[in-house]
C-alpha atoms as a printed R data frame, in Angstrom:
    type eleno elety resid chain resno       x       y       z
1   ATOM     1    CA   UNK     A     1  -5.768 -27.312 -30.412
2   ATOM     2    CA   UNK     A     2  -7.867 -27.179 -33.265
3   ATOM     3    CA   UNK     A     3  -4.681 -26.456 -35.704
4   ATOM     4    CA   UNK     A     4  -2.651 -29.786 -34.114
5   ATOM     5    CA   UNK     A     5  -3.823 -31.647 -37.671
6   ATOM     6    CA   UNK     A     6  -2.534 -29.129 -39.811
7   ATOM     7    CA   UNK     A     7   0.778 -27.956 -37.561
8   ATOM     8    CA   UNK     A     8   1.438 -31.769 -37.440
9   ATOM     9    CA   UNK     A     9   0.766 -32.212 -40.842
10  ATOM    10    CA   UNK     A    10   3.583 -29.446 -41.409
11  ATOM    11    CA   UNK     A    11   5.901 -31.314 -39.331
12  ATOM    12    CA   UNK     A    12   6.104 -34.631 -41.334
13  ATOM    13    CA   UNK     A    13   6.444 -32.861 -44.709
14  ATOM    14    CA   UNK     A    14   9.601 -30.912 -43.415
15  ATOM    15    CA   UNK     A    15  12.766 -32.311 -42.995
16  ATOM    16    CA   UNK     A    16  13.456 -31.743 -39.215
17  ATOM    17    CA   UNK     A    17  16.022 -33.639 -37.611
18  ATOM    18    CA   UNK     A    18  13.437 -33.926 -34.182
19  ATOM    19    CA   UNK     A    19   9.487 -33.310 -33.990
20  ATOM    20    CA   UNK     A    20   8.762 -30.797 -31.250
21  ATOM    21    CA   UNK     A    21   5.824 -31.766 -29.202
22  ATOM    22    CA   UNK     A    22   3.171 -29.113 -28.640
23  ATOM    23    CA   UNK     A    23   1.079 -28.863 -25.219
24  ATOM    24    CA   UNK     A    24  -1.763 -26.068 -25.297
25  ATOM    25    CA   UNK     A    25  -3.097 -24.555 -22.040
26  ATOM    26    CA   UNK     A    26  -5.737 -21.773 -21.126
27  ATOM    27    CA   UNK     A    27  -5.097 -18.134 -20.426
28  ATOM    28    CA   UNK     A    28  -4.404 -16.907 -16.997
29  ATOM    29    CA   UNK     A    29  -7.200 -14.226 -16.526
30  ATOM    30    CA   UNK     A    30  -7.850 -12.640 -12.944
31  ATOM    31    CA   UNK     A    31 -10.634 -10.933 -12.240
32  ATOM    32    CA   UNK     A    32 -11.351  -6.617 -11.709
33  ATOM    33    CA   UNK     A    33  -9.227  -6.616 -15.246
34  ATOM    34    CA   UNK     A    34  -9.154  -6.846 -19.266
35  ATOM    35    CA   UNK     A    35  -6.016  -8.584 -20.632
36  ATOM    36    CA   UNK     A    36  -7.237  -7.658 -24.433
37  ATOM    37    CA   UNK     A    37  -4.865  -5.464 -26.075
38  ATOM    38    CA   UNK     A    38  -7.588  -3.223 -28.196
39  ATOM    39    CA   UNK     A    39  -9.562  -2.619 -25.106
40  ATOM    40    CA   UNK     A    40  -6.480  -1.217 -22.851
41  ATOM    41    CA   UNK     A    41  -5.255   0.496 -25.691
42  ATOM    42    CA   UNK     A    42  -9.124   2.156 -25.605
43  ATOM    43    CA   UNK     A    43  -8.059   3.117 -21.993
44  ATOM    44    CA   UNK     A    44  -4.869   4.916 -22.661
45  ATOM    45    CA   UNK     A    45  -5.860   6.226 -25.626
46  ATOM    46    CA   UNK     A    46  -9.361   7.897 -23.570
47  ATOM    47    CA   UNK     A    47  -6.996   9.055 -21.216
48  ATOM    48    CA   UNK     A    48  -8.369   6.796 -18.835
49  ATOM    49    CA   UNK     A    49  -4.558   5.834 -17.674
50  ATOM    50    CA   UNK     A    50  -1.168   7.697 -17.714
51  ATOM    51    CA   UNK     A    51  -0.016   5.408 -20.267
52  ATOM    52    CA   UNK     A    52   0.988   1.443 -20.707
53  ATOM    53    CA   UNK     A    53   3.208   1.632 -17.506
54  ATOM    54    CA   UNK     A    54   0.175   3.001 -15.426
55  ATOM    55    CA   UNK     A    55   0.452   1.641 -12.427
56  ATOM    56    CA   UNK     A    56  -3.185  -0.196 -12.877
57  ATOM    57    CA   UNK     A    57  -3.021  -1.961 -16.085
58  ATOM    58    CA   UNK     A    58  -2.108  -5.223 -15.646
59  ATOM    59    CA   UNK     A    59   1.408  -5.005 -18.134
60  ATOM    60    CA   UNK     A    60   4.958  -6.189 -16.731
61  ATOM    61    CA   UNK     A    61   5.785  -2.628 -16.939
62  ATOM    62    CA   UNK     A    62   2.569  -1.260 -15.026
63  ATOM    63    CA   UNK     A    63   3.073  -3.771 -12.124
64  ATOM    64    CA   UNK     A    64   6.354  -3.167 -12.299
65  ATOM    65    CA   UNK     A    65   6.005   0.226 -12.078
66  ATOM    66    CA   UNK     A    66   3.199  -0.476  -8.985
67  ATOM    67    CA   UNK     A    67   6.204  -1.957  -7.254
68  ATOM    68    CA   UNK     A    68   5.098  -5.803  -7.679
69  ATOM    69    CA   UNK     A    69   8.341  -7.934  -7.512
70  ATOM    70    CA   UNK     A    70   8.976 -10.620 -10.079
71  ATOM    71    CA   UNK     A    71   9.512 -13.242  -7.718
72  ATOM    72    CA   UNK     A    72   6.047 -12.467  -6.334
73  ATOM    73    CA   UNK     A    73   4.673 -12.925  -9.869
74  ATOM    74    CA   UNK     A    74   6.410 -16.463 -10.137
75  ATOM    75    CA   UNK     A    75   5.013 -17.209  -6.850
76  ATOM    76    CA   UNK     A    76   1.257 -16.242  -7.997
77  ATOM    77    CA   UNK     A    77   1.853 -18.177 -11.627
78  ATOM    78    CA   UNK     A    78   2.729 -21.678  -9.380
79  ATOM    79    CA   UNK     A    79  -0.394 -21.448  -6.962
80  ATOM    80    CA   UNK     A    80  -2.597 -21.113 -10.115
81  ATOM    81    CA   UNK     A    81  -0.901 -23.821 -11.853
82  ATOM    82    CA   UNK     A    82  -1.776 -25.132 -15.354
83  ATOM    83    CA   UNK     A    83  -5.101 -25.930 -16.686
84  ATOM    84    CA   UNK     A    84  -6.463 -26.526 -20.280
85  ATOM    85    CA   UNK     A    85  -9.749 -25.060 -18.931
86  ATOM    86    CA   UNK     A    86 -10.767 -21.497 -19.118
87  ATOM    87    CA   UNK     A    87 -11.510 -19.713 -15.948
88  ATOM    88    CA   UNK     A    88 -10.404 -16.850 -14.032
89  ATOM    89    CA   UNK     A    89  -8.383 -16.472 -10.730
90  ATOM    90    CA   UNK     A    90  -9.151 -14.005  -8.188
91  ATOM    91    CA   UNK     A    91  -7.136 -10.716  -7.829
92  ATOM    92    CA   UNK     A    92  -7.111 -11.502  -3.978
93  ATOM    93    CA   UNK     A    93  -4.607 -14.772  -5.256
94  ATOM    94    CA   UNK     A    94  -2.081 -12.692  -7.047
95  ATOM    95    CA   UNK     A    95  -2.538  -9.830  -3.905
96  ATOM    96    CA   UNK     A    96  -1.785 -12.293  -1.466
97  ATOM    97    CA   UNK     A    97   1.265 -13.088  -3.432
98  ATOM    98    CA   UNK     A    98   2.353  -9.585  -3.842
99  ATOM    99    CA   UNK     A    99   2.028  -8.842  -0.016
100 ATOM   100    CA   UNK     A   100   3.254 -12.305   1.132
101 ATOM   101    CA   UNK     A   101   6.616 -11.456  -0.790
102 ATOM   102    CA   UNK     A   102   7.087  -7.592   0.193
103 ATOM   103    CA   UNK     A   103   6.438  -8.273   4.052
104 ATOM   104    CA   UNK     A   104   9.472 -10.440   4.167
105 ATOM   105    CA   UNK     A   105  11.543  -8.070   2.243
106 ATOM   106    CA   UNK     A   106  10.597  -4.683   2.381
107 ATOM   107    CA   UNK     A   107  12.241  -2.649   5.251
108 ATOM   108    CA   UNK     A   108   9.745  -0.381   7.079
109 ATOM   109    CA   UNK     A   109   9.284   3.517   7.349
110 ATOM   110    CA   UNK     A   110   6.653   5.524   8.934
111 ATOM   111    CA   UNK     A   111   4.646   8.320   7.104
112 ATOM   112    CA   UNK     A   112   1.774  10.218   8.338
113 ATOM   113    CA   UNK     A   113  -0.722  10.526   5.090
114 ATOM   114    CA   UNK     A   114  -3.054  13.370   7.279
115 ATOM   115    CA   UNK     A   115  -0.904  15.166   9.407
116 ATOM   116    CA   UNK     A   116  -1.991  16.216  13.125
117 ATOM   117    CA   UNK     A   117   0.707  18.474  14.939
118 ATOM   118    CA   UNK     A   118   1.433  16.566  18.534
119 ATOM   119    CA   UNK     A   119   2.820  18.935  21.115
120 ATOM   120    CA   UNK     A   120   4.629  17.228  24.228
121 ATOM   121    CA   UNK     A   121   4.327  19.912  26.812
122 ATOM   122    CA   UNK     A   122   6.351  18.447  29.574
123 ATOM   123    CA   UNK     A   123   9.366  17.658  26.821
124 ATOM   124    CA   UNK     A   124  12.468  19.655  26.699
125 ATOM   125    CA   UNK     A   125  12.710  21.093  23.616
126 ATOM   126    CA   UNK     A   126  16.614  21.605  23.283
127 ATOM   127    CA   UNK     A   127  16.808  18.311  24.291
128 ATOM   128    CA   UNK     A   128  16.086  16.134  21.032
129 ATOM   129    CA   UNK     A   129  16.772  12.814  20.464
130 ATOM   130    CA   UNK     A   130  18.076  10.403  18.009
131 ATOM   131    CA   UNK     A   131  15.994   6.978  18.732
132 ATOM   132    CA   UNK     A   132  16.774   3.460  17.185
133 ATOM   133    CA   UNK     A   133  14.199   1.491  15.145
134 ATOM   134    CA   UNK     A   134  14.770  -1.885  13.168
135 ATOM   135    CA   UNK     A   135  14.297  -1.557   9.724
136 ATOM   136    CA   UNK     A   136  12.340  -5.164   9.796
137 ATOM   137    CA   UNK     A   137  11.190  -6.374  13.014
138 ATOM   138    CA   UNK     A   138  11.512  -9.957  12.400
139 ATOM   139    CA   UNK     A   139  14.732  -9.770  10.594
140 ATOM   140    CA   UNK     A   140  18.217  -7.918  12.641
141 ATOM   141    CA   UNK     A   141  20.789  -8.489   9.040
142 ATOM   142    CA   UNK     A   142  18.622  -5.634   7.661
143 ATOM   143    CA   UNK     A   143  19.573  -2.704  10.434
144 ATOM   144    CA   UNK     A   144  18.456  -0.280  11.742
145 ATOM   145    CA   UNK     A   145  17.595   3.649  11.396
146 ATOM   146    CA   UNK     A   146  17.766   6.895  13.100
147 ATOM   147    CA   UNK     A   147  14.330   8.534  14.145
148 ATOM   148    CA   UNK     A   148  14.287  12.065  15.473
149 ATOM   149    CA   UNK     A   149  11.949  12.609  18.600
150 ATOM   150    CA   UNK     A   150  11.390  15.948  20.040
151 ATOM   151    CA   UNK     A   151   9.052  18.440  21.300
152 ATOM   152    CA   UNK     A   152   6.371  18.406  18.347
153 ATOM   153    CA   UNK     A   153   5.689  15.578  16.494
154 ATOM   154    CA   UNK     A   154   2.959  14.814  13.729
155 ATOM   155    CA   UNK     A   155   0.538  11.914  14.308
156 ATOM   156    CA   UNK     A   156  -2.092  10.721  11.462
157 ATOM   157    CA   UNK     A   157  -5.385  12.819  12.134
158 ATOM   158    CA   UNK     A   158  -7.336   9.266  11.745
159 ATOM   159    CA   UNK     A   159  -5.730   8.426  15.059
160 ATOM   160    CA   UNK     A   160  -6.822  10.910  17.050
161 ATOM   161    CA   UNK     A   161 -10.587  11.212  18.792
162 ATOM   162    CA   UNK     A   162 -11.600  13.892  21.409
163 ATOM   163    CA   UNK     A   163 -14.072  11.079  22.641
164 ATOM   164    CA   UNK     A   164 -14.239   6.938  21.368
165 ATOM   165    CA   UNK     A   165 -15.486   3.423  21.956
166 ATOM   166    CA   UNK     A   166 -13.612   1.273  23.424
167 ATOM   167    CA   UNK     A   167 -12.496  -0.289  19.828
168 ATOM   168    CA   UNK     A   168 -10.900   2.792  19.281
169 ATOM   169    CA   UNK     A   169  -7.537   1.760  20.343
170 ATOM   170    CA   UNK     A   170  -5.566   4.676  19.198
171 ATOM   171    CA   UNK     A   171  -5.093   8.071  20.555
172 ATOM   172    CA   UNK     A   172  -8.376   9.651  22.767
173 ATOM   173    CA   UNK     A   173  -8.576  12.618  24.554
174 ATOM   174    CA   UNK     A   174  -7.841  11.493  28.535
175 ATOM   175    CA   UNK     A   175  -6.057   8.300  27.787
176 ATOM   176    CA   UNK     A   176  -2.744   6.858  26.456
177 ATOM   177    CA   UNK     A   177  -1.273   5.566  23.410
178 ATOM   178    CA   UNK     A   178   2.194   4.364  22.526
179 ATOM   179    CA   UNK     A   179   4.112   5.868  20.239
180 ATOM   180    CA   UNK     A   180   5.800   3.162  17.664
181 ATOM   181    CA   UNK     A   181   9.488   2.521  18.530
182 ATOM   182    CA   UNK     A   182   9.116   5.637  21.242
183 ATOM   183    CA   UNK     A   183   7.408   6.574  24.369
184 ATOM   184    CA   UNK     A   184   4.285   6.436  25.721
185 ATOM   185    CA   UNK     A   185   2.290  10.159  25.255
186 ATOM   186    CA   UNK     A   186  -1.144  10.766  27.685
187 ATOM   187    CA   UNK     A   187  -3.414  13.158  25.430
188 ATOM   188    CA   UNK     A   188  -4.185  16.756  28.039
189 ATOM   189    CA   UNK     A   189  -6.166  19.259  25.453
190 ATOM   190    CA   UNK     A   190  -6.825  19.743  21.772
191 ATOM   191    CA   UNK     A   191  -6.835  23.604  20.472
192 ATOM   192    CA   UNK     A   192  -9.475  24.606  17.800
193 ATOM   193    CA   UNK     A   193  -9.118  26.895  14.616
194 ATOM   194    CA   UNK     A   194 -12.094  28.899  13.893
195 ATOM   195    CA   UNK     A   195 -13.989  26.832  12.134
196 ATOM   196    CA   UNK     A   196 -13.938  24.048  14.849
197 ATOM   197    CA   UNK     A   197 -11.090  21.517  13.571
198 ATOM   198    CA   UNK     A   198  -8.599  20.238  15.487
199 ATOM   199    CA   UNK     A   199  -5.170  21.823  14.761
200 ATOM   200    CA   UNK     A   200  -2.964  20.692  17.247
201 ATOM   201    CA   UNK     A   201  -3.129  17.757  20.486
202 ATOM   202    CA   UNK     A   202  -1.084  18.807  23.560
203 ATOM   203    CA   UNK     A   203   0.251  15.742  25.621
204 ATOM   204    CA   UNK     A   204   2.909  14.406  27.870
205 ATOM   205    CA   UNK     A   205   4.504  11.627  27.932
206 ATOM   206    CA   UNK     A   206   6.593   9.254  30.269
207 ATOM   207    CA   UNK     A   207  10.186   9.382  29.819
208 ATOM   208    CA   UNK     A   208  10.576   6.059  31.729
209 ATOM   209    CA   UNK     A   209   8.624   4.486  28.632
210 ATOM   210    CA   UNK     A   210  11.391   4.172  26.080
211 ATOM   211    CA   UNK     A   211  11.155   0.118  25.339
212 ATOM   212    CA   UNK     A   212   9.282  -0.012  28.504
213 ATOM   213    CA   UNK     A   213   5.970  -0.569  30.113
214 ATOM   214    CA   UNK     A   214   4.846   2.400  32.335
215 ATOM   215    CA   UNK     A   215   5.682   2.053  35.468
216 ATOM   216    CA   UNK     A   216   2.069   1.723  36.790
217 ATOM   217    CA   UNK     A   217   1.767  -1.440  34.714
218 ATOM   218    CA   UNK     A   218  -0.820  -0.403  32.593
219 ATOM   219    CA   UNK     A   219  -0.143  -0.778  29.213
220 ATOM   220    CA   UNK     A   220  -1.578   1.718  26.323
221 ATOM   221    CA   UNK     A   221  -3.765  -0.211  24.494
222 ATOM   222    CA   UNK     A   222  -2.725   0.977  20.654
223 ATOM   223    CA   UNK     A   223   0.683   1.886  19.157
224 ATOM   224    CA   UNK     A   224   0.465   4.557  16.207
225 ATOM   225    CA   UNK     A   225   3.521   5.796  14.101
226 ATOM   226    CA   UNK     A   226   4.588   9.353  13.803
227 ATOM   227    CA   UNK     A   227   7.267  11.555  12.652
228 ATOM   228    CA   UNK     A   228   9.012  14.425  13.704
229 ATOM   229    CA   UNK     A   229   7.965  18.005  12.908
230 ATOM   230    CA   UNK     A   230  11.201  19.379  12.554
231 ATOM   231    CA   UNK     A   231  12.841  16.796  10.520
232 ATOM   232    CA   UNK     A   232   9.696  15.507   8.451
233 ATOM   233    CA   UNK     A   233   9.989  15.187   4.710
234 ATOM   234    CA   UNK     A   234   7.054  16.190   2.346
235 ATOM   235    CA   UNK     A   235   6.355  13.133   0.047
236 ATOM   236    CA   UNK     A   236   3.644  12.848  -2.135
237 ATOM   237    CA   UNK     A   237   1.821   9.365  -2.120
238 ATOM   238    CA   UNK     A   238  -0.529   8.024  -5.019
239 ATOM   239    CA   UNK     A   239  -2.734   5.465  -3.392
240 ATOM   240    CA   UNK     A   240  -4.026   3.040  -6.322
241 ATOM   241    CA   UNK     A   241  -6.815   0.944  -6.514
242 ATOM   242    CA   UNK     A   242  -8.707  -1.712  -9.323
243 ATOM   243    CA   UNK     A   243  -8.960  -0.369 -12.463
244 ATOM   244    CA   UNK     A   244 -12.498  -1.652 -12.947
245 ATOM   245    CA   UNK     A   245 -15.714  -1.803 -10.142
246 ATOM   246    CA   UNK     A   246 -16.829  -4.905 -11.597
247 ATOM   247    CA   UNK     A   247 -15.572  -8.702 -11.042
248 ATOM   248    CA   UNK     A   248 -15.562  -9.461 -14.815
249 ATOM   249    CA   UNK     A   249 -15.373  -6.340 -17.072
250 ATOM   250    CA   UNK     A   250 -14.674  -7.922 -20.247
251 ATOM   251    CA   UNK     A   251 -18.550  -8.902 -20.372
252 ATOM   252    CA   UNK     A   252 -19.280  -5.459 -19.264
253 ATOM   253    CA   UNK     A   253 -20.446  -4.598 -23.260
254 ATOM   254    CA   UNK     A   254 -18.692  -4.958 -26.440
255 ATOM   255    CA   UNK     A   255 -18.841  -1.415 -27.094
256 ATOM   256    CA   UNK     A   256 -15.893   0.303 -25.978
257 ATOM   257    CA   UNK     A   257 -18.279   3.200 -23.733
258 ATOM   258    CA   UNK     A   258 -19.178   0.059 -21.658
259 ATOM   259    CA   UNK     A   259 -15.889  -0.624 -20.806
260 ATOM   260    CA   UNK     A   260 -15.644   3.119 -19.655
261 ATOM   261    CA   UNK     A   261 -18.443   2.943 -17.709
262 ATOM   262    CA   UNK     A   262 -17.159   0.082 -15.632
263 ATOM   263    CA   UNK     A   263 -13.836   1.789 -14.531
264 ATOM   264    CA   UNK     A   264 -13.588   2.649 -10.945
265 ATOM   265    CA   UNK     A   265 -13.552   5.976 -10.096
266 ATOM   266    CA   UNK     A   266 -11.767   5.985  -7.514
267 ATOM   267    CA   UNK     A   267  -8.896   3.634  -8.790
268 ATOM   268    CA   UNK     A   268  -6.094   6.687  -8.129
269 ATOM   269    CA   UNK     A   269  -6.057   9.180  -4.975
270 ATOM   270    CA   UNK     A   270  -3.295  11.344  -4.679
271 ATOM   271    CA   UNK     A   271  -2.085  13.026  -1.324
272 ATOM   272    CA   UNK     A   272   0.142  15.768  -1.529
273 ATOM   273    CA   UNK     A   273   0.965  17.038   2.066
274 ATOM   274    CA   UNK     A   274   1.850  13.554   3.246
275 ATOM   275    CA   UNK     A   275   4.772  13.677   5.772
276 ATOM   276    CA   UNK     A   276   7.767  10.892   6.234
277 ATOM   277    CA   UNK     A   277  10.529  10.210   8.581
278 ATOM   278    CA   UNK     A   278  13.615  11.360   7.103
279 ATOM   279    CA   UNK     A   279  15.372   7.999   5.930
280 ATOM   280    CA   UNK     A   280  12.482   8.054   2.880
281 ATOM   281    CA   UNK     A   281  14.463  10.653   1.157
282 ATOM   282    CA   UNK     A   282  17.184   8.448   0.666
283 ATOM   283    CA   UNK     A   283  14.870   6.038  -0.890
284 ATOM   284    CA   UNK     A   284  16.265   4.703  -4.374
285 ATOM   285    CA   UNK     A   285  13.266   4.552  -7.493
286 ATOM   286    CA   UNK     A   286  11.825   1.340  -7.392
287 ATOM   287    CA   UNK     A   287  12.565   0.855  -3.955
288 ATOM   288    CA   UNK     A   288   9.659  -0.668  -1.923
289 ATOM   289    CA   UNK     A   289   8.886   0.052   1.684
290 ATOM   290    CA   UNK     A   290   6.087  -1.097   4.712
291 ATOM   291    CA   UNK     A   291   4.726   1.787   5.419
292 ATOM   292    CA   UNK     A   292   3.871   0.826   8.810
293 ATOM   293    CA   UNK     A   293   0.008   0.806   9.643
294 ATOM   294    CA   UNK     A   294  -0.495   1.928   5.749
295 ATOM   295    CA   UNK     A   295   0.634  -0.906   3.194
296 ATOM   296    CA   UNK     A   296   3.512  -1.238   0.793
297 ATOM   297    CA   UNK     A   297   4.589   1.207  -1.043
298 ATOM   298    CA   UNK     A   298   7.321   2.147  -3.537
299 ATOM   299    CA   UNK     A   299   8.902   4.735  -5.048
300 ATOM   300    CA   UNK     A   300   7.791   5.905  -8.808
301 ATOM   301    CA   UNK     A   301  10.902   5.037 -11.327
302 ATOM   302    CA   UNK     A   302   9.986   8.058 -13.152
303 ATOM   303    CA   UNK     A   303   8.936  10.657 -10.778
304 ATOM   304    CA   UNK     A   304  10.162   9.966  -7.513
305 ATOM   305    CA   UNK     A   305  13.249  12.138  -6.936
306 ATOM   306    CA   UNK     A   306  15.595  12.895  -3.553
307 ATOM   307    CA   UNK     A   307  14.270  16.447  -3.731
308 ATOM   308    CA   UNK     A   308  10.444  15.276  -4.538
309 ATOM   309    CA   UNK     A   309   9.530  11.741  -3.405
310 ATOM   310    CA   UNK     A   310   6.895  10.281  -4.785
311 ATOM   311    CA   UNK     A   311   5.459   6.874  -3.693
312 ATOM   312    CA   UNK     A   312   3.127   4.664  -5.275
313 ATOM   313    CA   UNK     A   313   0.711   2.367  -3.105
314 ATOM   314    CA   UNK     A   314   1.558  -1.285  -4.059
315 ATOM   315    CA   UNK     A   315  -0.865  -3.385  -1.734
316 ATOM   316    CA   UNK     A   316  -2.787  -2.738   1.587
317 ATOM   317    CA   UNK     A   317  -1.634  -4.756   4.400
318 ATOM   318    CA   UNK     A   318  -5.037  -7.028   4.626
319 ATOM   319    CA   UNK     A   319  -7.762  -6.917   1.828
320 ATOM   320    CA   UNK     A   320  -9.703  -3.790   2.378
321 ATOM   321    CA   UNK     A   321 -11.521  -4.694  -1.077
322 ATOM   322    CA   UNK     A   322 -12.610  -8.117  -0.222
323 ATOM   323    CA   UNK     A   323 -13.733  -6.898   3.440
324 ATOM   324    CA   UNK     A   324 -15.425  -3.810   1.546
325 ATOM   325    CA   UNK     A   325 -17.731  -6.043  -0.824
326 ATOM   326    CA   UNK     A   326 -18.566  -8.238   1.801
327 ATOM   327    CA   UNK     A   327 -19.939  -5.381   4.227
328 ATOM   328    CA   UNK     A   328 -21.598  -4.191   1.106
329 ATOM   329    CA   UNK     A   329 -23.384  -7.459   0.293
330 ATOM   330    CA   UNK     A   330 -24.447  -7.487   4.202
331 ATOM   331    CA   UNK     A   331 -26.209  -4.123   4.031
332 ATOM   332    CA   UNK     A   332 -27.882  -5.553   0.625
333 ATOM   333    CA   UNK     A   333 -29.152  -8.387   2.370
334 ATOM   334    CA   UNK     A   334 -30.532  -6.839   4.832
């Protein structure tokens, strides 16, 4: 705004036929990131990030690479609106966005990031099945897929307990769970390796529980996904985070170590011996999925591969970070 005198002044000494009118408006900054070109270049160059397409800098080819849809972008870029003011907009605005969009479209899969082996003793195991499950729950034009069920199975080891509260509403030694889009499963016994972990939960289940209550009326109080140990596919999943710890790290320091010092550590987990119902290896790059219970997640354009999937973690399916901070403001409090 402070050049309109001189870029106006340009205008009436040239000879064009109409006089464009110029409107000036603030920068859209969001907080937990830098949008300064020297200072991400600092990052790749440190080796702080795989690159400009990393899936945590905030570049159209980084969040398109972290699986965040255009129209979700558009979506973000309307709620702020326009302003003349400077300020910055929350990352939860742009998140909410991102998730609002992909839980519409994204069809859902189940993957088991810690896998627990699940042994159905009272299941026949030359008798395996091929069970239905809609690829969105709300919407029947997407389909539906094929799920293998047999004897063994692989649960998430965060769902299992050999003893709980009763907020624990997943899988406990001595009671019931429900198996998502399957049956019902009663946990009997766990065996032990030598060093005390858990390597395997033997249970039954109910084969009158197949999209049904049990027949005793009393319904399992948690549903947990799963995938089949024969069939399983080995995908590796790279769970990303914010790049930076703190709310505004452009006033962490001028000095580019400051800016280093801010990053969060823990802004990229990888897990290599994740497991994945078979339909994921099918999955095109750049596809996104729900993986259900986990988030949304999509497959890397340059790495993910039929023979080697590999997914990147997109969004959460609430705000873990928001929920996080406040627990963490709580305890300081107190």
């Amino acid at each position: 705004e402070d050049h309109r005198p001189l870029y106006e002044w340009f205008l009436q000494q040239l000879p064009v036929p109409n006089q464009p009118r110029q409107f000036e408006f603030s920068r859209l900054n969001v907080n937990y990131t830098v949008t300064s070109k020297r200072k991400l270049k600092h990052l790749v160059d440190a080796g702080v990030v795989d690159g400009w397409d990393d899936p945590r800098m905030p570049t159209i080819s980084g969040m398109r690479r972290r699986g965040y849809a255009a129209q979700s972008l558009r979506n973000f870029c309307d709620s702020t609106g326009v302003t003349r003011v400077n300020g910055v907009v929350d990352m939860l605005q742009l998140e909410f966005a991102v998730r609002e969009h992909h839980n519409v479209n994204a069809p859902r899969a189940m993957v088991v990031m810690q896998p627990l082996k699940i042994v159905l003793s009272n299941y026949d195991a030359s008798n395996a099945e091929q069970l239905r499950a809609p690829n969105h729950p709300q919407n029947e034009a997407m389909g539906s897929r094929s799920l293998p069920f047999g004897r063994e199975l692989y649960i998430d080891r965060e769902d299992f307990r050999e003893s709980a509260n009763k907020k624990f509403k997943r899988l406990v030694l001595g009671k019931k769970v429900r198996l998502r889009n399957a049956y019902v499963i009663f946990a009997e016994s766990v065996v032990h390796d030598e060093q005390g972990e858990i390597i395997e939960v033997h249970c039954s289940y109910d084969p009158a529980t197949l999209g049904a209550d049990p027949p005793d009326g009393v319904k399992p109080k948690g549903v947990i996904q799963w995938v089949s140990a024969e069939h399983a596919v080995g995908i590796e999943v790279r769970e990303y985070d914010r790049l930076f710890r703190i709310e505004n790290p452009e006033r962490a320091g001028s000095d580019e170590q400051a800016l280093l010092e801010s990053v969060n550590p823990d802004s990229l987990r990888v897990h290599r011996d994740c497991l994945a119902e078979p339909s994921l290896a099918e999955a095109s790059p750049e596809q996104v999925f729900q993986f259900e219970r986990e988030g949304y997640f999509v497959a890397d354009r340059h790495l993910h591969t039929n023979a080697k999937p590999v997914f990147n973690k997109t969004i959460g399916l609430r705000d873990s970070w928001g929920k996080a901070n406040n627990e963490a403001s709580s305890s300081g409090a107190k």
